[in-house]
C-alpha positions as CSV (number, residue, x, y, z in Angstrom):
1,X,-12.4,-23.9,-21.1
2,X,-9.9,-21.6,-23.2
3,X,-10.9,-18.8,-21.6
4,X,-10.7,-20.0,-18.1
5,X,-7.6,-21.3,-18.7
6,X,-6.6,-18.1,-20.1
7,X,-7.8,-15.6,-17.5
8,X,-6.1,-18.0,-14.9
9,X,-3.2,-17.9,-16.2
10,X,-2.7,-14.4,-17.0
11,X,-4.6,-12.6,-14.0
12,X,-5.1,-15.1,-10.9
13,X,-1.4,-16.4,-11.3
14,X,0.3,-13.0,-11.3
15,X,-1.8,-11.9,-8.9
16,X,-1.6,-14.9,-6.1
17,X,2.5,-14.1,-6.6
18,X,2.4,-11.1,-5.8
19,X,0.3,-11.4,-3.0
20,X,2.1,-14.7,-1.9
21,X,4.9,-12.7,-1.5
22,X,3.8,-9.7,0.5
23,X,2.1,-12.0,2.8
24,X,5.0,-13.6,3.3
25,X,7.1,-11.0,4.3
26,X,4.6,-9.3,6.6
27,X,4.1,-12.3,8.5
28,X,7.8,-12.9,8.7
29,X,8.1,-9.2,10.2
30,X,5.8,-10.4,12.8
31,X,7.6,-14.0,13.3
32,X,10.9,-12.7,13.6
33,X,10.6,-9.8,16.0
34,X,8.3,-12.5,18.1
35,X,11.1,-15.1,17.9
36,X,13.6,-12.4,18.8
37,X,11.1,-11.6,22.0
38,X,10.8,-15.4,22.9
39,X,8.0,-16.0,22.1
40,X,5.9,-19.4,21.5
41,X,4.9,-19.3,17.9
42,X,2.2,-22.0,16.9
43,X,1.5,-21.6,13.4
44,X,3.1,-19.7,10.1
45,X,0.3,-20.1,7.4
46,X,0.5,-18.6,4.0
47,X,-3.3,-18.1,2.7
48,X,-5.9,-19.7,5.0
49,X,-8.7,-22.2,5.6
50,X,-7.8,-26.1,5.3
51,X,-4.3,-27.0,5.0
52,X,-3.0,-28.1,2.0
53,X,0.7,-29.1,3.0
54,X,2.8,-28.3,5.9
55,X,5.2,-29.2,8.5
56,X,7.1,-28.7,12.1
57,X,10.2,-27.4,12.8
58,X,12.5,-27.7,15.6
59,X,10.7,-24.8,17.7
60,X,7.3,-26.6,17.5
61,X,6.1,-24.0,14.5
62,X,3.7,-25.4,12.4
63,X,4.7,-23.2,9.1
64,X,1.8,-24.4,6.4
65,X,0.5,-23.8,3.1
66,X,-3.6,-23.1,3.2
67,X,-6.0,-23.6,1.1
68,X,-7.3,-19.9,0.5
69,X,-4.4,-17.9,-1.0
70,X,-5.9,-14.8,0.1
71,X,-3.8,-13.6,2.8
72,X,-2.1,-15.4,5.9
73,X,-0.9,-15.2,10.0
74,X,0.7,-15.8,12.6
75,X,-0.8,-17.5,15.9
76,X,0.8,-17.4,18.9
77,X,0.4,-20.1,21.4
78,X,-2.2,-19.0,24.2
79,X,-4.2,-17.5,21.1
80,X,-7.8,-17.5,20.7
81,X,-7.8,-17.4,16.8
82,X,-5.5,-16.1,13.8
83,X,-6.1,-12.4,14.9
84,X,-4.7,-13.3,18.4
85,X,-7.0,-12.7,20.5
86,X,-5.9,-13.8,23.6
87,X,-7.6,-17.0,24.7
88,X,-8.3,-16.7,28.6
89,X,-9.0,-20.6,29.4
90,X,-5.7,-20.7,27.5
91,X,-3.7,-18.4,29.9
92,X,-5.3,-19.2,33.2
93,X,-4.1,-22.8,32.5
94,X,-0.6,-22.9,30.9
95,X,2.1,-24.7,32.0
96,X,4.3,-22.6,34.4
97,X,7.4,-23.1,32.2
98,X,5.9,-21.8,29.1
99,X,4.1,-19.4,30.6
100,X,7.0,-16.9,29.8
101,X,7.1,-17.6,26.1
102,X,3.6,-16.1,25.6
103,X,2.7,-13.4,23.4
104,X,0.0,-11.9,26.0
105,X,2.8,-12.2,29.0
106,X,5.1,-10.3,27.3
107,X,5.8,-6.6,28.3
108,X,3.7,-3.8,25.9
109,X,6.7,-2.5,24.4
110,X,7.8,-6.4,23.2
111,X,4.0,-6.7,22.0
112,X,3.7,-3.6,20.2
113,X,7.4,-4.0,18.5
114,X,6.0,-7.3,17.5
115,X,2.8,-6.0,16.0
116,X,4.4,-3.2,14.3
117,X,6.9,-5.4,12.4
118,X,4.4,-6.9,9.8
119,X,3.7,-3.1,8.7
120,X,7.2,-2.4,8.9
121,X,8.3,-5.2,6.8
122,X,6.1,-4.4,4.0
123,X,7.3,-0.9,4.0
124,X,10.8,-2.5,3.4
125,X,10.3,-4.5,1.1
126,X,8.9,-1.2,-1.2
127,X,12.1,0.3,-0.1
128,X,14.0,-2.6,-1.4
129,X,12.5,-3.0,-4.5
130,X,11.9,0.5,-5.2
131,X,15.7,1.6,-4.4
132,X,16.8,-2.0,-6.1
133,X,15.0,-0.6,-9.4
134,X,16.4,3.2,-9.1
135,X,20.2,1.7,-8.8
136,X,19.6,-1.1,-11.6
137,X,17.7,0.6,-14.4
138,X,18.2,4.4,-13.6
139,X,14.7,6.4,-14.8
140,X,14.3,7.9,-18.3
141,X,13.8,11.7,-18.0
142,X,12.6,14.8,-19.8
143,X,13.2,18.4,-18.7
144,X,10.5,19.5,-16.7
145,X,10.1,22.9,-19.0
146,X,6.7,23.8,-20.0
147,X,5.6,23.8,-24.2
148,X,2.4,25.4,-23.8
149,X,-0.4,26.5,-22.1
150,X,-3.7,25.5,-23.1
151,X,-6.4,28.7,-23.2
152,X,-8.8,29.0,-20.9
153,X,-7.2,26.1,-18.6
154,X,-6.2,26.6,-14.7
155,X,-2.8,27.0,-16.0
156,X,-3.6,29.8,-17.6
157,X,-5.9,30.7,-14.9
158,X,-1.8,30.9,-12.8
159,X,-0.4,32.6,-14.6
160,X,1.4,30.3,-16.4
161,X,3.9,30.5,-19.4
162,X,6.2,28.8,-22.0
163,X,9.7,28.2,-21.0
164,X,8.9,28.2,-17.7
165,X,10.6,25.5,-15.5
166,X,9.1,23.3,-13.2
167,X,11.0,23.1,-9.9
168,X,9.0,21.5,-7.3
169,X,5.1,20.8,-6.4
170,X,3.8,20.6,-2.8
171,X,7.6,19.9,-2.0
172,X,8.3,17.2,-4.1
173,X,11.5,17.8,-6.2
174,X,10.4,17.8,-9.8
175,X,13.5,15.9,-11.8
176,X,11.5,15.9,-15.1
177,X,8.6,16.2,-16.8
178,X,7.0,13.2,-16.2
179,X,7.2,13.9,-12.7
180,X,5.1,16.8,-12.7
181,X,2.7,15.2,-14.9
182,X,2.2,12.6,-11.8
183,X,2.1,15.2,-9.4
184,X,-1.0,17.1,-11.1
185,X,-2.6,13.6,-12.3
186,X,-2.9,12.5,-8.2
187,X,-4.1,16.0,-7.3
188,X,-7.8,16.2,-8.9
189,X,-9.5,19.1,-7.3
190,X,-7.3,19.6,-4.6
191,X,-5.0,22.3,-4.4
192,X,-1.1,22.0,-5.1
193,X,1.4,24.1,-4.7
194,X,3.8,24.7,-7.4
195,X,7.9,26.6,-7.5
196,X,8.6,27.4,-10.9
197,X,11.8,29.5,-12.7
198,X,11.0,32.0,-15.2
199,X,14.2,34.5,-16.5
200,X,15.9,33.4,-13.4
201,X,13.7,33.9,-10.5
202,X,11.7,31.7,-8.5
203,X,8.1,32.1,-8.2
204,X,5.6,30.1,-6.2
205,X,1.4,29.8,-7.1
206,X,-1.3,28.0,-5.9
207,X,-4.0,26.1,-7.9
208,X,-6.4,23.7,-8.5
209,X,-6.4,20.1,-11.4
210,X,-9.5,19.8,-13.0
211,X,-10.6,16.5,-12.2
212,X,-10.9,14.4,-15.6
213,X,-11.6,10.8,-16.8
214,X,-8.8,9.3,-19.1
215,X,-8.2,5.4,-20.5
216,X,-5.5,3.7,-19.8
217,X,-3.6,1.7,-22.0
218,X,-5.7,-1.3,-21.0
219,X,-9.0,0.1,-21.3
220,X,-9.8,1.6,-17.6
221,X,-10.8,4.4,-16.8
222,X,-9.2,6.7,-14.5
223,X,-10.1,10.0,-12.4
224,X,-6.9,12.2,-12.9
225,X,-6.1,16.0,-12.7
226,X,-5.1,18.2,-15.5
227,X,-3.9,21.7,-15.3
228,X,-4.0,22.1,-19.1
229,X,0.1,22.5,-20.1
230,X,2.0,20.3,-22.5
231,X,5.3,20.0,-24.0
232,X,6.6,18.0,-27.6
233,X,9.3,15.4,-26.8
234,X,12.1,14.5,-28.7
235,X,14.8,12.0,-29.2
236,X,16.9,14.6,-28.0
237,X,15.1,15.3,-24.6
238,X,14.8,12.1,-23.5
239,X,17.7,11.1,-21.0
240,X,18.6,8.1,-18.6
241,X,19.6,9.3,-15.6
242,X,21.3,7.1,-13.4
243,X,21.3,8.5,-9.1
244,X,24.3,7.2,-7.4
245,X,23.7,5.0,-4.2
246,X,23.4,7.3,-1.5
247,X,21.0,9.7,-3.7
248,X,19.2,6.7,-4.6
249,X,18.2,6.4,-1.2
250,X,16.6,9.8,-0.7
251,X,14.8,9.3,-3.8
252,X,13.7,6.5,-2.7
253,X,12.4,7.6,0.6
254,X,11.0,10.4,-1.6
255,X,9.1,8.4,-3.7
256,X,7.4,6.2,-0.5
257,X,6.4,9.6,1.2
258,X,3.8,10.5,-1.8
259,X,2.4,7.4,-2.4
260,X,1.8,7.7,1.6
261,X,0.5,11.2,1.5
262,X,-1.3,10.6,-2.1
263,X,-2.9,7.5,-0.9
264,X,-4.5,9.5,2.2
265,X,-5.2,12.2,0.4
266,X,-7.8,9.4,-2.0
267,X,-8.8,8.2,1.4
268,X,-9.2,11.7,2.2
269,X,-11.4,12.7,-0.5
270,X,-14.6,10.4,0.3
271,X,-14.8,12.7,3.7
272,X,-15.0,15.7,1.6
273,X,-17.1,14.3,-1.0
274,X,-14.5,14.2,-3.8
275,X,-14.1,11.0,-3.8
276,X,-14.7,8.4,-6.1
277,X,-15.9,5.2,-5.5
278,X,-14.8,3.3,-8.8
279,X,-11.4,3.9,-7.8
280,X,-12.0,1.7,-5.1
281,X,-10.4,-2.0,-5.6
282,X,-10.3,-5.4,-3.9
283,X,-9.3,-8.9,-5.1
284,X,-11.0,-8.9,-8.3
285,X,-9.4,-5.8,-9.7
286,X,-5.8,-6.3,-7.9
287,X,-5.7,-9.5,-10.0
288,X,-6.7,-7.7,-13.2
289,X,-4.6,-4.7,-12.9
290,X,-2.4,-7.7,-11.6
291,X,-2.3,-9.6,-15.1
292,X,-2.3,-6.7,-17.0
293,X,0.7,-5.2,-15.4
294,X,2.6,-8.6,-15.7
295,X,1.9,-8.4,-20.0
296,X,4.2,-5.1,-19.8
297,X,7.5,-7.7,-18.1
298,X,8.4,-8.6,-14.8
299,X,10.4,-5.6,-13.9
300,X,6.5,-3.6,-13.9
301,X,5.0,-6.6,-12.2
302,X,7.6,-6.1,-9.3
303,X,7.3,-2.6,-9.2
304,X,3.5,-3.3,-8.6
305,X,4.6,-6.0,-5.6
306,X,6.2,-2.7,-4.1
307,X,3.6,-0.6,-4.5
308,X,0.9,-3.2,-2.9
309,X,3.0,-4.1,-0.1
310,X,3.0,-0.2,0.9
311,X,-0.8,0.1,0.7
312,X,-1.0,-3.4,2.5
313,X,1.2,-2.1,5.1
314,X,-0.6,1.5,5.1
315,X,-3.4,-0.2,5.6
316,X,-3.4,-2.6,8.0
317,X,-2.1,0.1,10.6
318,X,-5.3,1.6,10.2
319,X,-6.8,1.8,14.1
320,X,-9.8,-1.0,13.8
321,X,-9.3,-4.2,16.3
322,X,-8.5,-7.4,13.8
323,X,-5.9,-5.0,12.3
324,X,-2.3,-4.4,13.6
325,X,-3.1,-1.2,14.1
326,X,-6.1,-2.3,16.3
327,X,-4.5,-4.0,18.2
328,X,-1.7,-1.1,18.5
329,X,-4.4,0.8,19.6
330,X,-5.0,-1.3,22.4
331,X,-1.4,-1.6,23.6
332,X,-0.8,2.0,23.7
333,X,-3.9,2.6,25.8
334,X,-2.7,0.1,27.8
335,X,1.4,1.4,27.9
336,X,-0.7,5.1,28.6
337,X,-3.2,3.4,31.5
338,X,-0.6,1.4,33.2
339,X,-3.0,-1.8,32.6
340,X,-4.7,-3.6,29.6
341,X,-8.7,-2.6,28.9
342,X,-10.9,-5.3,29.9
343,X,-10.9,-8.4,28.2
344,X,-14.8,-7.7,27.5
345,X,-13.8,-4.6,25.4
346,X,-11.0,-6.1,23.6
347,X,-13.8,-8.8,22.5
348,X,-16.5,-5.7,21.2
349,X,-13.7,-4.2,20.0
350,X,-12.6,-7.1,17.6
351,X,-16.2,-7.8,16.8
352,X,-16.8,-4.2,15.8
353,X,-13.4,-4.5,13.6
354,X,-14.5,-8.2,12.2
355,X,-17.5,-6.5,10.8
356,X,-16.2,-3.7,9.5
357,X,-13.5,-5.3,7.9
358,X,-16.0,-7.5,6.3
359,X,-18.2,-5.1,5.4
360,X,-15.3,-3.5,3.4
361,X,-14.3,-6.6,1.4
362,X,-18.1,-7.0,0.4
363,X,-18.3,-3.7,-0.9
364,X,-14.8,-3.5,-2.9
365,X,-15.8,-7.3,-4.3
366,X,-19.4,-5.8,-5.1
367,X,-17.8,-2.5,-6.9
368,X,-15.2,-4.8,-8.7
369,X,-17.8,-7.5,-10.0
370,X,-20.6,-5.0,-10.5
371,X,-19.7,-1.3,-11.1
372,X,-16.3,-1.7,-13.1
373,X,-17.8,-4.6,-15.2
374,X,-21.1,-3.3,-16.0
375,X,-20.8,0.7,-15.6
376,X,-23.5,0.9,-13.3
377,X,-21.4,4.7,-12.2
378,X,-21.0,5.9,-15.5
């Protein structure tokens, strides 16, 4: 009972927060721009199933709190379900006066700018939190100089040397150290391209992390590259450096564009056969990297929320129907045709996404449960 009590309080509660909240502001991307459009919302639920507690408010919204804190929508009125698909008996008999209110009789521009505002918000709220962080508590840095170069290591390999200073990699600014160290660690076996200055000129090379497994300071394990350089850190080296507003925002904007292109790049790897399927996560291992985060303070626990709410957002405009970027697909067929596909398609199409969808959170829930509990890969 200890142990229940434990593991719910320090993964499942950290993790439903999180999650509560990025829910929350994707579906209030989606409200907002609909209620902006005029159009007749139905329901507002935070997680799904049976409602636990809920109520109406002057626009005839039902906002409520479900039972299944797993994830949420918005339903339209003239929807089918909470992926909103469009209900024909629905449409074909509508009042005439509210007939204009509905989602499906809006113009494709109004449906799409809809659609695309769940995405969107989540990819704020990163830039919020992310920019919020950069202004409040600066980032600790250490020059971005290289100590040494390990024999017979791809750095070597470059051509490589002490004293040689890290100025950017695959056209990320390098501001320290640490950064490049992240830059190489997200690169395993694919190329990156590094600008370095050695006696005052710039060079450029080309090459390859060896992909290696590390633990973390929680026990995981992790595939990460390594070029095979180092440097010894003092008091001395270590600085706070604090970015004024308006760099803070190009940092910021920075630091979203590689988690974008890094987290396609992972997706990337499984065409080419590089990738690796432990690194694959759903519920299960968001809540414990979820509780684990949370013992390191809430300022790390909120950095995770901002990092989550990109991938969220990243993923759901993936193009499979039951996603927004399904049914994005759908509208900008139709904006390109002149005239929606058939309402027979739409249906296969949403089927086709339902399963594949499903199919996905079987598998992660399976790796989580199975492979990163009981090593079945390793």
């Amino acid at each position: 009972m200890f142990d229940f009590a434990f593991w719910l309080l320090s993964y499942l509660v950290p993790f439903l927060a999180v999650l509560t909240v990025i829910v929350f502001v994707h579906e209030m991307g989606h409200y907002l721009v609909a209620r902006w459009n005029g159009v007749a919302i139905q329901t507002f639920s935070v997680g799904f199933g049976r409602e636990l507690f809920g109520w109406n408010d002057r626009h005839g919204t039902r906002w409520r709190i479900s039972a299944v804190p797993l994830g949420g929508y918005v339903r339209f009125v003239g929807d089918m379900n909470a992926a909103s698909v469009p209900d024909a008996d629905a449409l074909r008999d509508v009042p005439p006066d509210l007939a204009p209110k509905l989602f499906a009789n809006k113009n494709v521009w109004q449906r799409i700018a809809i659609v695309a505002a769940g995405p969107i918000a989540n990819v704020l709220l990163t830039f919020l939190i992310l920019y919020a962080l950069l202004l409040g508590y600066g980032r600790y840095t250490i020059p971005a100089v290289i100590g040494e170069v390990l024999p017979n290591s791809a750095a070597e390999a470059a051509g490589f040397l002490p004293g040689d200073e890290i100025l950017s990699v695959d056209g990320y600014v390098v501001r320290g150290f640490e950064d490049f160290q992240r830059f190489v660690a997200t690169s395993p076996e694919r190329p990156i391209a590094v600008e370095f200055e050695r006696g005052g000129a710039i060079e450029d090379v080309t090459l390859t992390p060896e992909a290696v497994r590390v633990e973390d300071r929680f026990g995981n394990e992790q595939r990460i590259g390594r070029i095979g350089i180092s440097r010894d850190v003092g008091n001395t080296d270590i600085t706070l450096y604090r970015p004024g507003p308006i760099e803070a925002v190009g940092m910021t904007f920075e630091e979203i564009r590689f988690i974008i292109q890094r987290t396609a790049a992972f997706l990337g790897d499984f065409f080419v056969g590089r990738g690796d399927v432990e690194q694959l996560g759903g519920p299960v291992k968001v809540a414990k990297v979820s509780g684990e985060v949370a013992t390191l303070g809430i300022v790390a626990l909120i950095n995770l929320m901002a990092l989550l709410s990109l991938n969220i957002g990243i993923f759901n405009l993936l193009p499979i129907p039951m996603l927004d970027g399904g049914h994005l697909l759908y509208y900008l067929v139709e904006a390109i045709r002149g005239r929606p596909l058939s309402m027979r398609i739409q249906e296969l199409g949403f089927r086709f996404g339902f399963a594949l969808v499903l199919a996905l959170m079987v598998f992660t829930l399976f790796n989580d449960t199975v492979f990163a509990h009981f090593g079945i890969l390793r």
